[in-house]
Biopython code that builds the backbone (N, CA, C, O; Angstrom):
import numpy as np
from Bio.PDB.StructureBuilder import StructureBuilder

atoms = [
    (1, "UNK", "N", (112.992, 51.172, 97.256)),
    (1, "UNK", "CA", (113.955, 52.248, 97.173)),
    (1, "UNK", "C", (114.656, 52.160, 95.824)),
    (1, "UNK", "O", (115.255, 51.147, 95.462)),
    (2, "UNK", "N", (114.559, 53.188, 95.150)),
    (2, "UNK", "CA", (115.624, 53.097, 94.095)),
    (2, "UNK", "C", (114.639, 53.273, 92.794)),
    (2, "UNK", "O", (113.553, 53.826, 92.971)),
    (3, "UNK", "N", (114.969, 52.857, 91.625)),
    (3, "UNK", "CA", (115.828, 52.179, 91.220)),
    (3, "UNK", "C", (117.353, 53.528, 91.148)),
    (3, "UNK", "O", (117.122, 54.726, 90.986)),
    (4, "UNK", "N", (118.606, 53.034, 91.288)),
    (4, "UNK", "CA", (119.710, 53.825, 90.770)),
    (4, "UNK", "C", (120.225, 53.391, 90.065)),
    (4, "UNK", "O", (119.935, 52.208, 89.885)),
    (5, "UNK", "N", (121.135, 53.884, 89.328)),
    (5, "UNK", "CA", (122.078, 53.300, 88.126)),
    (5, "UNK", "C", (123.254, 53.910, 88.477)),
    (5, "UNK", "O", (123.323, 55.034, 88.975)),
    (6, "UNK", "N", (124.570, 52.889, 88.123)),
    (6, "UNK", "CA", (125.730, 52.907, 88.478)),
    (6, "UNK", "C", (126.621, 52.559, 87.223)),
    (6, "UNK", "O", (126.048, 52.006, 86.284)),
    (7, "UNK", "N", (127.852, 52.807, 87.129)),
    (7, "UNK", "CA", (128.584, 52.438, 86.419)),
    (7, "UNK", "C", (130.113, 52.092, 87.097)),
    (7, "UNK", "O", (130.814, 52.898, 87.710)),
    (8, "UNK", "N", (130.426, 50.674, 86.811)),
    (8, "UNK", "CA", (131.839, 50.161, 87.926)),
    (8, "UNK", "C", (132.870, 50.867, 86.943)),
    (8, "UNK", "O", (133.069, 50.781, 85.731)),
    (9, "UNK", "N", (133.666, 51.890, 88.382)),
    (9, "UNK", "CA", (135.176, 52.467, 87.629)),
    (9, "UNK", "C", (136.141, 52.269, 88.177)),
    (9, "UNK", "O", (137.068, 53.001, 87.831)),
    (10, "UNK", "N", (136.394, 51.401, 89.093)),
    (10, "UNK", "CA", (137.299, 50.772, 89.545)),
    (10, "UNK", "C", (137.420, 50.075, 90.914)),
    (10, "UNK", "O", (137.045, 50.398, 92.041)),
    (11, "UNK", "N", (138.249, 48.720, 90.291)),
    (11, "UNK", "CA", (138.289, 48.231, 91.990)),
    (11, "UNK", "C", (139.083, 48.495, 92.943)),
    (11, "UNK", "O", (140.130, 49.106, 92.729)),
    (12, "UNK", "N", (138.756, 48.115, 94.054)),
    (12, "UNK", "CA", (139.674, 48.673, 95.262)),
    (12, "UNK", "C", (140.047, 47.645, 96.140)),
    (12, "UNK", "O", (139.221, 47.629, 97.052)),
    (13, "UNK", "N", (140.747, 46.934, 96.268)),
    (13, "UNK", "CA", (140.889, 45.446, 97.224)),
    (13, "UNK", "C", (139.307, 44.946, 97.407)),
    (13, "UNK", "O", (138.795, 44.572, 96.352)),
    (14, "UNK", "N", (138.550, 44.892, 98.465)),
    (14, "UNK", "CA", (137.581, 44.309, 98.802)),
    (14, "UNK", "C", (136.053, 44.824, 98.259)),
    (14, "UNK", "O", (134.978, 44.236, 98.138)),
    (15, "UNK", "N", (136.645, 46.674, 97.906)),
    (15, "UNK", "CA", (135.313, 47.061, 96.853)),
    (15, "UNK", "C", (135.136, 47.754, 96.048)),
    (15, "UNK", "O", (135.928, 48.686, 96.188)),
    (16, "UNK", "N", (134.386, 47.925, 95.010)),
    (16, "UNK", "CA", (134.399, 48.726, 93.844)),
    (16, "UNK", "C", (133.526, 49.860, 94.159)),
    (16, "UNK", "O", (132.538, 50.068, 94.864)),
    (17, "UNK", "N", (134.578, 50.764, 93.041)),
    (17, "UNK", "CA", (133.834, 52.190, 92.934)),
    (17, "UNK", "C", (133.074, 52.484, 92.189)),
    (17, "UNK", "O", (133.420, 52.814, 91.055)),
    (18, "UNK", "N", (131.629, 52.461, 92.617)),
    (18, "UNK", "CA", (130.438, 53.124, 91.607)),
    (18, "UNK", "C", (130.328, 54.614, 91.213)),
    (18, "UNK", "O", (130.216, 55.533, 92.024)),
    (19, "UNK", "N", (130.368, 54.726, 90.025)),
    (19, "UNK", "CA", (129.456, 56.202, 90.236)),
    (19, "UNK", "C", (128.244, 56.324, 89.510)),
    (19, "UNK", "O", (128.264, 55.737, 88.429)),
    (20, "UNK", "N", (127.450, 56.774, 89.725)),
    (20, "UNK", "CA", (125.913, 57.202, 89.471)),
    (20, "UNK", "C", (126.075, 57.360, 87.893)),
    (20, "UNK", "O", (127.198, 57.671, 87.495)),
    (21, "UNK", "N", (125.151, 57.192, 87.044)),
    (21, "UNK", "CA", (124.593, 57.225, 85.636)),
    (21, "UNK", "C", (123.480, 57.757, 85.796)),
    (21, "UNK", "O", (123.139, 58.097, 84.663)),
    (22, "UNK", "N", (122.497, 58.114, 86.689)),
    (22, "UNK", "CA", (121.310, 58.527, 86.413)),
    (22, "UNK", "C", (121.285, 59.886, 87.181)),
    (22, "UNK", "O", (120.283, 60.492, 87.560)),
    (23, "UNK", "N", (122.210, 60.135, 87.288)),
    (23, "UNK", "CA", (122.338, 61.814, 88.005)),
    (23, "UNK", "C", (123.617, 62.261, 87.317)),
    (23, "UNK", "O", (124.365, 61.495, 86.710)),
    (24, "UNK", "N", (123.806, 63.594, 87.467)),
    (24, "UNK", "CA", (125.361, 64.375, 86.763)),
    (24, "UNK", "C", (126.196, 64.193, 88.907)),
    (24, "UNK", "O", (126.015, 64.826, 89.947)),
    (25, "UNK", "N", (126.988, 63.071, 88.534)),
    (25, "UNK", "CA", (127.626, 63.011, 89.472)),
    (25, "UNK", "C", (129.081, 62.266, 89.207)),
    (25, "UNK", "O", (129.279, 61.173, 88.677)),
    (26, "UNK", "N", (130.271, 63.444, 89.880)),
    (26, "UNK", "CA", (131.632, 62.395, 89.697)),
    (26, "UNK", "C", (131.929, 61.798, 90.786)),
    (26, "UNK", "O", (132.973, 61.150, 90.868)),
    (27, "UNK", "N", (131.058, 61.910, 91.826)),
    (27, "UNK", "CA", (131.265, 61.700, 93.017)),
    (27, "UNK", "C", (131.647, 59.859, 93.140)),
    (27, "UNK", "O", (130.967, 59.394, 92.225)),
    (28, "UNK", "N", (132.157, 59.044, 93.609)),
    (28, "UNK", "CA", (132.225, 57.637, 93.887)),
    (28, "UNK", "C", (131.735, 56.681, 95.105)),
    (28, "UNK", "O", (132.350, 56.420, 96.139)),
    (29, "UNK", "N", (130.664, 56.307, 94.759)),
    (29, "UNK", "CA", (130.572, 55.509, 95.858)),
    (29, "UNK", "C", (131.052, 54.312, 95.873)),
    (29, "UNK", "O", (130.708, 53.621, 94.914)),
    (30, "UNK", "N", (131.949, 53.678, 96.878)),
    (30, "UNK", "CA", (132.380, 52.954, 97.207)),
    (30, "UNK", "C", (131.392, 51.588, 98.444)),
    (30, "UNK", "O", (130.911, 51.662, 99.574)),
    (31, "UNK", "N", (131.525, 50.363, 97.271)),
    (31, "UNK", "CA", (130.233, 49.281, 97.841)),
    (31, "UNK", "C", (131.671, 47.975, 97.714)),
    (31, "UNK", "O", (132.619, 47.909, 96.931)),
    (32, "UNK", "N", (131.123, 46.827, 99.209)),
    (32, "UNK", "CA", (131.892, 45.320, 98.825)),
    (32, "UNK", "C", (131.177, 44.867, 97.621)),
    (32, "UNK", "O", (130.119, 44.705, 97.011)),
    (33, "UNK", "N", (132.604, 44.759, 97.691)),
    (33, "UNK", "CA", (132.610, 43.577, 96.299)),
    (33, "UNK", "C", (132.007, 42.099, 96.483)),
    (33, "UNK", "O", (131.972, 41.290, 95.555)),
    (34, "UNK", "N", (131.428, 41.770, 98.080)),
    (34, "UNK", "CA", (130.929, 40.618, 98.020)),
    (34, "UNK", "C", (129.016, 41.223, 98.190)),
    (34, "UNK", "O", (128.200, 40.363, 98.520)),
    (35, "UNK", "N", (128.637, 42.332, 97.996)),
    (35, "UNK", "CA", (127.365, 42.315, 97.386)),
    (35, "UNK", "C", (126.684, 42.741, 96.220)),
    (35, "UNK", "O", (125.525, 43.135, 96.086)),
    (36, "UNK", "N", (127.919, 42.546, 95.115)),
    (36, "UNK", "CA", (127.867, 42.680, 93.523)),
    (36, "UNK", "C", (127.809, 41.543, 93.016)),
    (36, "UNK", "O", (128.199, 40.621, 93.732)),
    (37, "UNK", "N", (127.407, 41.277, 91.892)),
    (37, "UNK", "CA", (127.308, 40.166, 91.379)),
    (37, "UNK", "C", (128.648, 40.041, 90.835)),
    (37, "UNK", "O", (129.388, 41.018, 90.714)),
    (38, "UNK", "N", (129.036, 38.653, 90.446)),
    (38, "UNK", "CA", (130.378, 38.288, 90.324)),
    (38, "UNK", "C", (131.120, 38.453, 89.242)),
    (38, "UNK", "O", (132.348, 38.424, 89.333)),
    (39, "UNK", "N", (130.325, 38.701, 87.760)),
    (39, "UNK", "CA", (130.258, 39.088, 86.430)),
    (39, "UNK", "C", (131.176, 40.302, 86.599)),
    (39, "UNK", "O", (132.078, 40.605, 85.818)),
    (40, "UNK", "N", (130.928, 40.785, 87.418)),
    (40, "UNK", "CA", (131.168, 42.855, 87.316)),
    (40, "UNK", "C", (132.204, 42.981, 86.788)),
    (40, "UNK", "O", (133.009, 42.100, 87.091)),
    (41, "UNK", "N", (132.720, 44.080, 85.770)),
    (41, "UNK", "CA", (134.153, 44.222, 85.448)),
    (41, "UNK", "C", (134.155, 45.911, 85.146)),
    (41, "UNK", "O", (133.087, 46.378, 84.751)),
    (42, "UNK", "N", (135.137, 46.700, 85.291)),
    (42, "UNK", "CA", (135.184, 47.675, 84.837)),
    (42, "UNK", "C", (134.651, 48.161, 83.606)),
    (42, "UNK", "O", (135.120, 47.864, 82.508)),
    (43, "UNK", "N", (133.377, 49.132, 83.847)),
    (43, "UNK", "CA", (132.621, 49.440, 82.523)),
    (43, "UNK", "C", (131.394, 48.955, 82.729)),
    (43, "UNK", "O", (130.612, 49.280, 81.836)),
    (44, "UNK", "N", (130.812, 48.117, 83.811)),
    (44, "UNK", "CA", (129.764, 47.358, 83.761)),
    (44, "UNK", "C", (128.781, 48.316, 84.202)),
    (44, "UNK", "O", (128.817, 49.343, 84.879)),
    (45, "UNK", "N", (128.175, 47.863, 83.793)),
    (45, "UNK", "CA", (126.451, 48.962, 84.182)),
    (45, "UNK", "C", (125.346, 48.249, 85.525)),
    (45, "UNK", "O", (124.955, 47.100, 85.320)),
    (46, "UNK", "N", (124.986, 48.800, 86.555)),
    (46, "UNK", "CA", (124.520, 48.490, 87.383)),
    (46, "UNK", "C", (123.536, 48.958, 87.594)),
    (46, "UNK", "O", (123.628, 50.176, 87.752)),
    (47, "UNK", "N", (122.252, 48.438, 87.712)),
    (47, "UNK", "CA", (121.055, 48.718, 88.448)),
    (47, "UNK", "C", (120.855, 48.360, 90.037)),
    (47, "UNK", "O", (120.799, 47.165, 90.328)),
    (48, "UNK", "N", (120.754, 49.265, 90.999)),
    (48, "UNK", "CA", (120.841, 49.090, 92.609)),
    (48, "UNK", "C", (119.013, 49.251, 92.585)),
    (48, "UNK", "O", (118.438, 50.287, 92.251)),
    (49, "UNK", "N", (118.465, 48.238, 92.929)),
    (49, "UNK", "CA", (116.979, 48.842, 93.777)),
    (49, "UNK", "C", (117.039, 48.064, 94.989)),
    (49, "UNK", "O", (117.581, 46.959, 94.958)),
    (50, "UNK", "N", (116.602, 48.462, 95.921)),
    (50, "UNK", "CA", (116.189, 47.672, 97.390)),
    (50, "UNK", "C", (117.396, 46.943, 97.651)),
    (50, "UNK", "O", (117.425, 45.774, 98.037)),
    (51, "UNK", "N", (118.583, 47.814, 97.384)),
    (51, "UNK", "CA", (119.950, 46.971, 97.491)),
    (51, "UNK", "C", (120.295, 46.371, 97.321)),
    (51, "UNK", "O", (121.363, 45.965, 97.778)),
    (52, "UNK", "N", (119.527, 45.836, 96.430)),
    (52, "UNK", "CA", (120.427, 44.559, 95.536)),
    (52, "UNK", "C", (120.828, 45.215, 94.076)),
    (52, "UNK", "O", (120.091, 46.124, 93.691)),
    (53, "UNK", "N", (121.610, 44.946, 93.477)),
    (53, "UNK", "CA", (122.254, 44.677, 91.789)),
    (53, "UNK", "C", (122.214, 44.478, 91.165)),
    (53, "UNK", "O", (122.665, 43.332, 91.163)),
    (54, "UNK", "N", (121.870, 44.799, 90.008)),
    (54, "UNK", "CA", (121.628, 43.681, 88.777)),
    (54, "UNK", "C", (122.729, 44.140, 88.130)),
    (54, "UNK", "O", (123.181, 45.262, 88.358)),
    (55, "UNK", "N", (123.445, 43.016, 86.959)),
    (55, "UNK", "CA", (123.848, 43.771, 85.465)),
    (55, "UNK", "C", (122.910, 44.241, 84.388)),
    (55, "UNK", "O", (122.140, 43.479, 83.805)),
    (56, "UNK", "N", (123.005, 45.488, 84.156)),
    (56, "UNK", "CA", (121.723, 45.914, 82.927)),
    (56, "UNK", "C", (122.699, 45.951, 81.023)),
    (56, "UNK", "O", (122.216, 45.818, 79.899)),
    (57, "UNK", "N", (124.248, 46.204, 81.504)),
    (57, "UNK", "CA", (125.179, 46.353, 80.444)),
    (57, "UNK", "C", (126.793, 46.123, 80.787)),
    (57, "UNK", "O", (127.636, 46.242, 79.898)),
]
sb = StructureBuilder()
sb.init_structure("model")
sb.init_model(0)
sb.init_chain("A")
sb.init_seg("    ")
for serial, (resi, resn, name, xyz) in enumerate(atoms, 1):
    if name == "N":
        sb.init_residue(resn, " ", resi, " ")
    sb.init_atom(name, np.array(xyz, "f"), 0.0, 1.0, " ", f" {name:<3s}", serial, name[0])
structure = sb.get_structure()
């Protein structure tokens, strides 16, 4: 499934708000913060495939 691309725009107590980079979307999805990698900081660039995360930037 996937690949998607995300970009972290903010955290929220227990999870951060993604929004999509590979579509025209302002929409936010909201994922825990304990199945992101631990690096993540506002601005970080995310690759989601098969539900897992990577950092790509």
């Amino acid at each position: 499934m996937g690949p998607w691309y995300y970009e972290v725009v903010s955290f929220d107590g227990d999870y951060v708000n993604l929004r999509r980079t590979d579509i025209e979307s302002d929409e936010l999805n909201p994922v825990a913060l304990a199945l992101l990698p631990p690096e993540i900081d506002v601005g970080s660039k995310l690759k989601c495939e098969y539900f897992q995360y990577e950092i790509i930037g």
